[in-house]
VODREN-261264 format. One record per residue (C-alpha): residue in one letter; z, x, y. Coordinates in steps of 0.05 Angstrom, whole numbers. Layout:
BEGIN
{"a", {Z, X, Y}} ...
This chain:
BEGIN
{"x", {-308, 595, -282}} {"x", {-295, 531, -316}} {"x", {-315, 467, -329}} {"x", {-293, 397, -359}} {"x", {-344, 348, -387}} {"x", {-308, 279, -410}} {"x", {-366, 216, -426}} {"x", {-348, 154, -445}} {"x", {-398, 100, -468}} {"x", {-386, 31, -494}} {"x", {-403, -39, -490}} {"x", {-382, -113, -476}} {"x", {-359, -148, -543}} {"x", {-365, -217, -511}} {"x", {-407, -266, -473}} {"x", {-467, -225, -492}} {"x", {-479, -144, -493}} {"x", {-475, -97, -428}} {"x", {-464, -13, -438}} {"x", {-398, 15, -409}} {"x", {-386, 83, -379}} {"x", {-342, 122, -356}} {"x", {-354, 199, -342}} {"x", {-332, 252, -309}} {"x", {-370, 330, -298}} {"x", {-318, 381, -263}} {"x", {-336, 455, -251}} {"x", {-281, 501, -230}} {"x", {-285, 572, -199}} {"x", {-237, 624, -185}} {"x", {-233, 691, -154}} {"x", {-182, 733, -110}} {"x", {-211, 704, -49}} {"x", {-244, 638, -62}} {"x", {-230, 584, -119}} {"x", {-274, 513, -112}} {"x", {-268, 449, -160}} {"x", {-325, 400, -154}} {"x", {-320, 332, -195}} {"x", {-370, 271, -212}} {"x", {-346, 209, -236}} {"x", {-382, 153, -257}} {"x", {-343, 89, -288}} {"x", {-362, 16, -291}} {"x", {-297, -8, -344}} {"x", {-250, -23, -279}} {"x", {-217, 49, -266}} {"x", {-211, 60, -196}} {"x", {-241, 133, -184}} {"x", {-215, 145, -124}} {"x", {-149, 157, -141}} {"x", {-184, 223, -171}} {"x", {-180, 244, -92}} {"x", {-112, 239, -53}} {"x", {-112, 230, 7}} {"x", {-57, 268, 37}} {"x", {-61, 264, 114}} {"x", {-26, 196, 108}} {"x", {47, 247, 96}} {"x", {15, 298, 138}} {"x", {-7, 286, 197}} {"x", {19, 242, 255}} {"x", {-49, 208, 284}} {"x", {-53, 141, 269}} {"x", {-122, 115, 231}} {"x", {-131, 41, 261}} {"x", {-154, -11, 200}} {"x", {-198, -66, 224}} {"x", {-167, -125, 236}} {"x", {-229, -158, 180}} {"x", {-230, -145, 109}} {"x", {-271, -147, 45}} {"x", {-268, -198, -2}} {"x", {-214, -181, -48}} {"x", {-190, -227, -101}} {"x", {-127, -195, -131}} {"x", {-88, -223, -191}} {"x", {-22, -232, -189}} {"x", {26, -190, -232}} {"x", {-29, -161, -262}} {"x", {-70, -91, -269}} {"x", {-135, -88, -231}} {"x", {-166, -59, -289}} {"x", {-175, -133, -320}} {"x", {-201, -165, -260}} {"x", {-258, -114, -229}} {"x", {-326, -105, -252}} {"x", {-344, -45, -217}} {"x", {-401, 7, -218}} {"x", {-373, 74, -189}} {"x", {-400, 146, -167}} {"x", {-353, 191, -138}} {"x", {-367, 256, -119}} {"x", {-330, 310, -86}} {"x", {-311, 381, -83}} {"x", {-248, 422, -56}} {"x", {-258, 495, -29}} {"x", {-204, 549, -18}} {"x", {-218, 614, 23}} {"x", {-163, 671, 39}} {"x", {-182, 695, 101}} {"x", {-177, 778, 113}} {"x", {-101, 766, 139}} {"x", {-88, 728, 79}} {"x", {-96, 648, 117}} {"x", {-118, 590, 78}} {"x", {-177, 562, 99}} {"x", {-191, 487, 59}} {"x", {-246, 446, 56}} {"x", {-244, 388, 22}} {"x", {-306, 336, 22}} {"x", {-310, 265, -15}} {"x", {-364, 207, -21}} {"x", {-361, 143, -54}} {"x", {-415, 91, -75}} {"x", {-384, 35, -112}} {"x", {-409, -39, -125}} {"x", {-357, -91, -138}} {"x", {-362, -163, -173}} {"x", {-300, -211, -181}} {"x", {-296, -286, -187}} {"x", {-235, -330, -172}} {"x", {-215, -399, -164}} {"x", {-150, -412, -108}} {"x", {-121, -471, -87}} {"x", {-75, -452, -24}} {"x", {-25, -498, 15}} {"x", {-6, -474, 78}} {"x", {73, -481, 89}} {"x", {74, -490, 157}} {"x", {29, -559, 152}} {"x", {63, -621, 153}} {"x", {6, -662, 115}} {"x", {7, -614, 52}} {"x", {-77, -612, 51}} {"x", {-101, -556, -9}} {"x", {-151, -517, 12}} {"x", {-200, -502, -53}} {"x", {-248, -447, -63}} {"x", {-287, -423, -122}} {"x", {-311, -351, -101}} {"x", {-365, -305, -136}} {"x", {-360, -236, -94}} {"x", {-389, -172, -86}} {"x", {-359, -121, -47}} {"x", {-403, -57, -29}} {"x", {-375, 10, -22}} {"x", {-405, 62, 14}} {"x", {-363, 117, 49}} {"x", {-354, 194, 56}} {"x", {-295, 237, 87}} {"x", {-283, 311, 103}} {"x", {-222, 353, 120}} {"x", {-228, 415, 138}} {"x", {-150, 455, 138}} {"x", {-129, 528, 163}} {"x", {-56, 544, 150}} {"x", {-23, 608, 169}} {"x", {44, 623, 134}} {"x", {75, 684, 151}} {"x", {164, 702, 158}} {"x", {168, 698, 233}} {"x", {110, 632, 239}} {"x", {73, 588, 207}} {"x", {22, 551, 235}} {"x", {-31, 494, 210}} {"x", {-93, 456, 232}} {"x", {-124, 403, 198}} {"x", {-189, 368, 214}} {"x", {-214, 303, 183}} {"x", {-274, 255, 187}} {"x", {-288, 190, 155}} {"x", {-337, 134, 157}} {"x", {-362, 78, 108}} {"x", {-415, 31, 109}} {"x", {-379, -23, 70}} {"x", {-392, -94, 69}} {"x", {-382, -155, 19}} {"x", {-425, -218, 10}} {"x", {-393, -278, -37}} {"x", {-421, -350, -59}} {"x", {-367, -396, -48}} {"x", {-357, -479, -58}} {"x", {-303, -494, -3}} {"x", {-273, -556, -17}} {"x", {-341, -580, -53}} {"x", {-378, -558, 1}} {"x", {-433, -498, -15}} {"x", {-441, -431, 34}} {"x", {-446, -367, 36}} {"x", {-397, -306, 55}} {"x", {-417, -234, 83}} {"x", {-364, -187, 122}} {"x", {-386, -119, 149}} {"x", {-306, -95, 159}} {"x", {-328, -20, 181}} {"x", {-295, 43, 199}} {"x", {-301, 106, 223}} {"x", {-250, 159, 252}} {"x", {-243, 230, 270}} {"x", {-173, 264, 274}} {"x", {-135, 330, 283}} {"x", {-71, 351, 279}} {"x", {-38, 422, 298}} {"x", {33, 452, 284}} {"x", {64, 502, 292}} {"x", {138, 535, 285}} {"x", {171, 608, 309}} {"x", {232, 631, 285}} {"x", {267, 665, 350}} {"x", {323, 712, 347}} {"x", {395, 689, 324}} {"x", {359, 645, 277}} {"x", {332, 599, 331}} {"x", {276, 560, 307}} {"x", {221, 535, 362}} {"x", {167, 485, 337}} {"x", {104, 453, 368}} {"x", {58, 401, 342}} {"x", {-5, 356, 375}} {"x", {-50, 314, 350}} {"x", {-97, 263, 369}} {"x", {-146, 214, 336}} {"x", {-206, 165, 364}} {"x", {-221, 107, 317}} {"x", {-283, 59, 319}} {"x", {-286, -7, 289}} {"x", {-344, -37, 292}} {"x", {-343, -114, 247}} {"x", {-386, -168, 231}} {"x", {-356, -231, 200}} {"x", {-404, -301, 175}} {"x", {-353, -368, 192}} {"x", {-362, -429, 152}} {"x", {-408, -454, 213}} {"x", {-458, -397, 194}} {"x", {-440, -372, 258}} {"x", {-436, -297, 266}} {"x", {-373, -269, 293}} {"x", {-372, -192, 322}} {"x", {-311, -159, 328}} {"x", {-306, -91, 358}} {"x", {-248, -49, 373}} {"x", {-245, 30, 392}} {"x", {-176, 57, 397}} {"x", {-155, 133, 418}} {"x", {-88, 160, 395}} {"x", {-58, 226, 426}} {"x", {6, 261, 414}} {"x", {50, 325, 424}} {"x", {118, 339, 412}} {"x", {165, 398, 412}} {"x", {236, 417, 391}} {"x", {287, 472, 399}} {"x", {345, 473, 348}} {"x", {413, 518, 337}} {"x", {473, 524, 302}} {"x", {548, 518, 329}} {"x", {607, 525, 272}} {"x", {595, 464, 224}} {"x", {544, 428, 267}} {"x", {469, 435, 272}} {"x", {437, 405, 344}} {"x", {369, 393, 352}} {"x", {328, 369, 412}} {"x", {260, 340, 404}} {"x", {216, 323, 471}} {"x", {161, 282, 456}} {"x", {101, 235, 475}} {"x", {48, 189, 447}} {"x", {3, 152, 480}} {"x", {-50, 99, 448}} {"x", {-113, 53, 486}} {"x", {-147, 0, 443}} {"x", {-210, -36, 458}} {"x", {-224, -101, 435}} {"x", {-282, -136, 444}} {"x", {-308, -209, 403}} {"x", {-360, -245, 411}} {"x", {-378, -315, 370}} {"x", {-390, -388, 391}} {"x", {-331, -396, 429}} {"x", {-324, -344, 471}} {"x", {-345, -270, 490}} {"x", {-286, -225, 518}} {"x", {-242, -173, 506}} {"x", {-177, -141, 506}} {"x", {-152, -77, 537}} {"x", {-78, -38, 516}} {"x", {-52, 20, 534}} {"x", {14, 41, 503}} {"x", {57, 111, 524}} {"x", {111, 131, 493}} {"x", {160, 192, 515}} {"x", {223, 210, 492}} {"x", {283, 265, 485}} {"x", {317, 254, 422}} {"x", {385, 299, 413}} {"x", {402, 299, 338}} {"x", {470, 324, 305}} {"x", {482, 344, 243}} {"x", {553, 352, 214}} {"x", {569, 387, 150}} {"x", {637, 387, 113}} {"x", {646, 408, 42}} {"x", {624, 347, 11}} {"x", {605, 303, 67}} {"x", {543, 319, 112}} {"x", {530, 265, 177}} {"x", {468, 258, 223}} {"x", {463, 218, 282}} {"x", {400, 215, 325}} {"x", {409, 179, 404}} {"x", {327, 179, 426}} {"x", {316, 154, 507}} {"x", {261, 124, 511}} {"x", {210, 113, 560}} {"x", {157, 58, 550}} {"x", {103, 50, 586}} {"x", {51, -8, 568}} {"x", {-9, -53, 598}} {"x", {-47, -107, 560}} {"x", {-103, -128, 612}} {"x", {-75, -137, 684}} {"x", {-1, -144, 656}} {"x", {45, -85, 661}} {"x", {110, -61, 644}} {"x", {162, -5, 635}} {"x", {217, -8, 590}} {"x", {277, 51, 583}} {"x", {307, 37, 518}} {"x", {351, 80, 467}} {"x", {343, 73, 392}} {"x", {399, 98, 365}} {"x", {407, 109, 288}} {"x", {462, 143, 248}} {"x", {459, 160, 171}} {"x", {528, 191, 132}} {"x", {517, 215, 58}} {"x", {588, 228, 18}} {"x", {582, 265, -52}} {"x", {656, 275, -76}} {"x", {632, 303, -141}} {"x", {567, 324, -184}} {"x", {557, 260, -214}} {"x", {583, 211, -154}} {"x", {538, 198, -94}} {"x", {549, 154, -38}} {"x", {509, 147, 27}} {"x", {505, 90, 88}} {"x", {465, 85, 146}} {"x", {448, 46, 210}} {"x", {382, 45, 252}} {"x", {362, 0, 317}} {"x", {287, 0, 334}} {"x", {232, -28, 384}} {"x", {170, -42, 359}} {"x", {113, -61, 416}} {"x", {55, -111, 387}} {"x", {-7, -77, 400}} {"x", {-70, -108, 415}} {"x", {-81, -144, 353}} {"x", {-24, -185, 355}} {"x", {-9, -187, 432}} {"x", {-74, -204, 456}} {"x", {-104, -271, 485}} {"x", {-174, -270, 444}} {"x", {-176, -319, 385}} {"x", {-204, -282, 329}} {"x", {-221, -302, 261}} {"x", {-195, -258, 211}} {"x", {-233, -293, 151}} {"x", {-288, -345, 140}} {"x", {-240, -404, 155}} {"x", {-183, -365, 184}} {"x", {-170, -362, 254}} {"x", {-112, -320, 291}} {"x", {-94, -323, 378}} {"x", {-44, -277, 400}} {"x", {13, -292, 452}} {"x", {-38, -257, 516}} {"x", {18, -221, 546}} {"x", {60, -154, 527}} {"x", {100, -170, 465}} {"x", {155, -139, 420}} {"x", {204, -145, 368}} {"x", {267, -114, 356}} {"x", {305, -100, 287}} {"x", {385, -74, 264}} {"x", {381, -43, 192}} {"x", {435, -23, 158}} {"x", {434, 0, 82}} {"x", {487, 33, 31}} {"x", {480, 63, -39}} {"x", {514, 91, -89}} {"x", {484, 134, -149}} {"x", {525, 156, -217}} {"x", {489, 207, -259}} {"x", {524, 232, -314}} {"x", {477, 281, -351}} {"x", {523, 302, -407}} {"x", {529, 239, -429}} {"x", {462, 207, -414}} {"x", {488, 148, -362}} {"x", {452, 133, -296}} {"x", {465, 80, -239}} {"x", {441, 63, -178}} {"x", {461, 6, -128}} {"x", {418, -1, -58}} {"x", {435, -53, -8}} {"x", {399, -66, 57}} {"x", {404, -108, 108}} {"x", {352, -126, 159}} {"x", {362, -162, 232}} {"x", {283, -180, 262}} {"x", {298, -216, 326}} {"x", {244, -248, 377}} {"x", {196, -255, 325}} {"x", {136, -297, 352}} {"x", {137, -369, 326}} {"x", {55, -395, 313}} {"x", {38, -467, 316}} {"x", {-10, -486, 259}} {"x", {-66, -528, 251}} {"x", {-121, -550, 199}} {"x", {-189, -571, 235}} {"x", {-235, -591, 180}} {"x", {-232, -538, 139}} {"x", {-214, -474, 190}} {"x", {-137, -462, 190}} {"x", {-121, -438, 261}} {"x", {-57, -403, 277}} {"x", {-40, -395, 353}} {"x", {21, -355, 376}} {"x", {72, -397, 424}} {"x", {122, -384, 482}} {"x", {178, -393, 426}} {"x", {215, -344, 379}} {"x", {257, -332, 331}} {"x", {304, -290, 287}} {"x", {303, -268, 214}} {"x", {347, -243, 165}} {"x", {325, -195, 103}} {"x", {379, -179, 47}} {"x", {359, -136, -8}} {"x", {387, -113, -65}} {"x", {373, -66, -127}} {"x", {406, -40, -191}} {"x", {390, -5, -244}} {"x", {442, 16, -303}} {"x", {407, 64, -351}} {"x", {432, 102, -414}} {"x", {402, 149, -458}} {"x", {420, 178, -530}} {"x", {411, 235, -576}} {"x", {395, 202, -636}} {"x", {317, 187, -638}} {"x", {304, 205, -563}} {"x", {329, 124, -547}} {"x", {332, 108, -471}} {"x", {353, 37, -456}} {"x", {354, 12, -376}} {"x", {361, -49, -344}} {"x", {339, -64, -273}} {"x", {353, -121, -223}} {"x", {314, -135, -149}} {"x", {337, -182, -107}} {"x", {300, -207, -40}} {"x", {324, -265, 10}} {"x", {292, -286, 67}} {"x", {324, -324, 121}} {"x", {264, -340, 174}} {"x", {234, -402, 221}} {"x", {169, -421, 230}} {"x", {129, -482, 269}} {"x", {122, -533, 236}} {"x", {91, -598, 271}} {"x", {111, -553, 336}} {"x", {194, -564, 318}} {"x", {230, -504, 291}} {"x", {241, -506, 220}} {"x", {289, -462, 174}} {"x", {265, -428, 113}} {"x", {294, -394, 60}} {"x", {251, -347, 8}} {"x", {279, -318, -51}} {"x", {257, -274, -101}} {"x", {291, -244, -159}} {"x", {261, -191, -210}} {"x", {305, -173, -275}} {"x", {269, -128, -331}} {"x", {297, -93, -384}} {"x", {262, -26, -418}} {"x", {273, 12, -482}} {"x", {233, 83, -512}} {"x", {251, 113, -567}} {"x", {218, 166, -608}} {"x", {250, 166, -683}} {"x", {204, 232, -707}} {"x", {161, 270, -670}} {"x", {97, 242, -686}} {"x", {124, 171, -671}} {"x", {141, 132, -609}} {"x", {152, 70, -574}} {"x", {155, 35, -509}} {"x", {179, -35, -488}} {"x", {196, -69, -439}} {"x", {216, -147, -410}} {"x", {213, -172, -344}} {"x", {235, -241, -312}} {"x", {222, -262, -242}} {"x", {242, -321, -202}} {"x", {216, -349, -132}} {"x", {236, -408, -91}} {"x", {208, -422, -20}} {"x", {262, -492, 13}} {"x", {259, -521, 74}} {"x", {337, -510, 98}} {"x", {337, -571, 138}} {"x", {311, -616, 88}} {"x", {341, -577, 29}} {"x", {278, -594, -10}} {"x", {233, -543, -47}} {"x", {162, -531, -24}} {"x", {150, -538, -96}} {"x", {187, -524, -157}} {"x", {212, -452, -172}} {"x", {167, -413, -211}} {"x", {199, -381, -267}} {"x", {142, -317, -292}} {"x", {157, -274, -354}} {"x", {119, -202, -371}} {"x", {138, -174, -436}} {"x", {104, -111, -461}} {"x", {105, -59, -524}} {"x", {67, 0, -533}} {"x", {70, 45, -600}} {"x", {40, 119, -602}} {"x", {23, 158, -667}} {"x", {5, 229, -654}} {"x", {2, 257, -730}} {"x", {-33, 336, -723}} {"x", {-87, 327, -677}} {"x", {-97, 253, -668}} {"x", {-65, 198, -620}} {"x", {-73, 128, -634}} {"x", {-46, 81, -572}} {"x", {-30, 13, -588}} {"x", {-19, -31, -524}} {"x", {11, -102, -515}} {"x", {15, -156, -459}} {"x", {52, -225, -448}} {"x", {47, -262, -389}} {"x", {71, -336, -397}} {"x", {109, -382, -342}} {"x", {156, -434, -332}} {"x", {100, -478, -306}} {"x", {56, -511, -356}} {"x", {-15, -501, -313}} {"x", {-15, -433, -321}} {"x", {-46, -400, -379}} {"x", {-6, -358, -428}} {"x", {-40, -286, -436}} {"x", {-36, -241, -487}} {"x", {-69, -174, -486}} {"x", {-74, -114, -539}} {"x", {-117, -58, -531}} {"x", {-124, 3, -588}} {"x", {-146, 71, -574}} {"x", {-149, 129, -621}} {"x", {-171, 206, -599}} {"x", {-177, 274, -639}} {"x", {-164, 330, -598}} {"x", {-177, 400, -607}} {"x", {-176, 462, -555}} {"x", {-250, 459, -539}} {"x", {-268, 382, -541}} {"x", {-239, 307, -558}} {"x", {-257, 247, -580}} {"x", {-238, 177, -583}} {"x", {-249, 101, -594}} {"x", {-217, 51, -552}} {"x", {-217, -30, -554}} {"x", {-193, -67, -496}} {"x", {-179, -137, -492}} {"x", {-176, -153, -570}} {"x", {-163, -226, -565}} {"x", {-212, -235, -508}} {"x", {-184, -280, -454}} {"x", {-226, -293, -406}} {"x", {-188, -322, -349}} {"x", {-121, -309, -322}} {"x", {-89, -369, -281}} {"x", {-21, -363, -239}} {"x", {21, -385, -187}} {"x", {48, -358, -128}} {"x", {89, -367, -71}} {"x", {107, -327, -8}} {"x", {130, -344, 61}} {"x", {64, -378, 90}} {"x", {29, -399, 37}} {"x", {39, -431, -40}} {"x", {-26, -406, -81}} {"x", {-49, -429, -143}} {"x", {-104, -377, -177}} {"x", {-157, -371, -241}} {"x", {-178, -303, -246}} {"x", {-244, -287, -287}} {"x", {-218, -221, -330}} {"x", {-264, -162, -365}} {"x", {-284, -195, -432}} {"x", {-270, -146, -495}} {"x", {-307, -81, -494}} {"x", {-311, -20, -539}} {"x", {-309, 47, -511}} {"x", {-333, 123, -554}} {"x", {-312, 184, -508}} {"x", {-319, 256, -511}} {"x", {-293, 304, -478}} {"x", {-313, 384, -476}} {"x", {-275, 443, -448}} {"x", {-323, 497, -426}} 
């Protein structure tokens, strides 16, 4: 048996006195057949508890979870750590349970629940690029988003030398909603958004070795989503949106060895329906889309002293309806992927991938659909798709002995029949409708990173550089317009560690973005210029640690506020318990204002931040 009792309480230091906690109670069992952990949390100082519980059937398990096409009223700030911006209140609670069956199986169950209350308050200015006229749309928001939600997984895995074999079970539903005050454009009204979600999934696989070291595998799943959503407009018109989706799935594969190649053939299929229903002022309909998907993919593998290659030729058959309209498509995908290591420290790889990639009923169907309070989206109405060629290289240096590391990735990205929308403003609802016309785009990326490290006082010193351009068309005033968006990140970061009780960490970053209209050659607006700068120190003499963290944020543009933050904590530790002190947000700023700019939209941004707190924690070992 064990347990772990960390509390934290505290206070606001500014605009007047509010108590701070942040808590957690874990008890921990263990025995040749069972072990549990169970764990509250409580924290209202901006943590986000729930990354206390992974979930891990997102790299697990095949059946898709369907998000609602609404949302909740999130405010995030750019470039900068949620912690500053939320004002939460947060109960978690949830406990993990391992059995060992009489044949030695793991049986899991794993159960979570989260009741969280949310405030944040933001002022945006956005301009829509694909307007002609320019018009700002302003809004001064004071939101609350409402957490309420619970999951369950329930696992049984089977590993044994000749199979293994798992199940995994898994429920989840939530009860969220969020409610905001909000002056749009002057104008005064209220916000409220019930995005909801529930879904219940399983997946099952399972793999046999055969003789001659034949492996045969199996593997199903399915997964039945319903999204039920209820969305205020600025009219004070109530908008329902309702969509149920089932997802099912099963593939198997044989493989087998012959001299210095490996083959592998995987049948599969997949097959989705959505239903999606809306009803507001406008209109009451709905959608229907069915999608099946069944393939044979062979797969080669070729292996050669240093040089190992893999190419993968799937045939496809697609089979798809949206409403009355029907189609069937037999396609091949192929991809190809060759990985070259000459020595220990050298590393080269390329590779090459064509997809297909149907629009599902969110983005194919006919129903116009607001997505926010002011936001409205209307599909093509008829069977859609895109199609993409990506191709990608990189080389990695790694010289241990000597403490030098390099890596340069390159990938390029073809997305061809993209849907062009035509764009409107009417009043104050932007409406986006898709058209007959299309378009390509082109995505080049690019990253480096040199990085060297030395004996004397621990010192690592790297340097990174990200580079993103892209090449795309969109509607504007219903004629085809070329755009260009680039973005480039270089940062620079140092530790070092000169005695054992002392260390430090810095680091620099500059980034640059530029949205231009190709055909004009004129910038949307001027290039924005950011810089984030950052130095933290760590003294750790016997059994204390005092953590001393800094912040710049500052700009090229001379409407945006120049931040500095430094926070200060100090702990004593011993076996059995710990205690500390932190302050956060020494100099208390109290708003955070940027700029912003991606391919739709240029967004100007005033963030309310946490105002300076103290924290005292404790922590016992039991």
């Amino acid at each position: 048996y064990g347990r772990d009792w960390p509390i934290g309480a505290g206070t606001k230091a500014q605009k007047g006195a509010g108590a701070l906690g942040d808590s957690r109670l874990m008890a921990m069992m263990f025995s040749r057949k069972m072990q549990s952990i169970s764990m509250y949390k409580y924290n209202n100082t901006g943590k986000d508890v729930m990354k206390e519980v992974h979930d891990r059937q997102s790299i697990e398990n095949d059946a898709a979870v369907e998000n609602s096409i609404l949302g909740g009223i999130a405010m995030p700030a750019p470039s900068l750590d949620p912690v500053r911006t939320t004002f939460n209140n947060s109960n978690l609670l949830a406990t993990n349970w391992l059995f060992k069956t009489h044949h030695g199986d793991d049986l899991r169950l794993q159960v979570s629940g989260l009741l969280d209350k949310t405030t944040q308050s933001q002022t945006t200015q956005t301009v829509y690029t694909d307007l002609a006229d320019g018009n700002a749309i302003v809004e001064d928001v004071d939101a609350t988003q409402h957490t309420s939600e619970i999951s369950a997984e329930l696992k049984y895995e089977k590993n044994r030398d000749d199979i293994y074999l798992v199940n995994t079970l898994k429920g989840y539903a939530d009860f969220n909603k969020s409610t905001a005050t909000t002056m749009l454009n002057g104008r005064g009204m209220y916000e409220n958004v019930k995005p909801r979600k529930r879904y219940l999934q399983d997946s099952f696989t399972m793999s046999k070795r055969l003789k001659n070291n034949h492996l045969l595998s199996l593997s199903a799943y399915f997964s039945y989503n319903n999204l039920p959503g209820r969305l205020l407009l600025s009219d004070s018109t109530m908008q329902r949106l309702d969509m149920q989706s089932f997802h099912w799935g099963a593939q198997t594969y044989f493989s087998h060895k012959a001299g210095r190649f490996n083959f592998k053939y995987t049948l599969s299929t997949k097959r989705k329906s959505q239903q999606l229903s809306i009803n507001n002022t406008m209109l009451n309909g709905n959608d229907s889309y069915y999608e099946s998907d069944t393939r044979l993919t062979p797969e080669a593998n070729y292996s050669h002293g240093s040089f190992r290659l893999t190419a993968t030729v799937p045939l496809v058959w697609l089979a798809r309806g949206l409403n009355s309209d029907t189609r069937n498509d037999f396609l091949v995908e192929p991809s190809v992927k060759a990985v070259f290591r000459p020595t220990a420290r050298w590393d080269f790889s390329a590779a090459y991938s064509y997809s297909y990639n149907p629009l599902d009923v969110s983005l194919s169907g006919s129903l116009p659909i607001f997505t926010d309070y002011i936001t409205m989206r209307q599909g093509v109405g008829r069977l859609s798709r895109t199609m993409s060629h990506a191709l990608n290289g990189q080389v990695d240096y790694k010289n241990t002995i000597k403490g030098q590391f390099a890596t340069l990735l390159v990938t390029w990205n073809n997305l061809f029949d993209n849907i062009l929308y035509s764009s409107e403003m009417v009043g104050d609802i932007y409406k986006s409708c898709a058209t007959d016309k299309t378009s390509d785009s082109h995505i080049l990326t690019v990253f480096a990173r040199l990085a060297q490290s030395f004996r004397w006082s621990k010192l690592n010193i790297g340097v990174t550089t990200y580079y993103a351009g892209n090449d795309y068309d969109m509607l504007v005033s219903d004629v085809v317009t070329p755009f260009m968006m680039n973005n480039l990140v270089v940062s620079a970061d140092i530790s070092l560690q000169p005695i054992d009780w002392l260390s430090f960490e810095a680091y620099t970053s500059y980034t640059m973005s530029n949205l231009k209209n190709k055909s004009t050659g004129v910038s949307l607006m001027p290039t924005l210029n950011s810089f984030n700068h950052g130095l933290k120190a760590f003294l750790m003499p016997g059994h204390w640690q005092i953590e001393w963290d800094n912040e710049i944020y500052h700009s090229n543009d001379k409407s945006v506020s120049f931040n500095y933050f430094s926070d200060i904590s100090v702990s004593y530790r011993r076996k059995a318990y710990e205690i500390g002190l932190t302050l956060n947000n020494i100099f208390g700023n109290d708003t955070y204002s940027r700029q912003t700019i991606n391919t739709t939209v240029c967004r100007y941004q005033v963030t309310q931040l946490r105002p300076r707190s103290v924290m005292a924690r404790v922590s016992f070992n039991f």
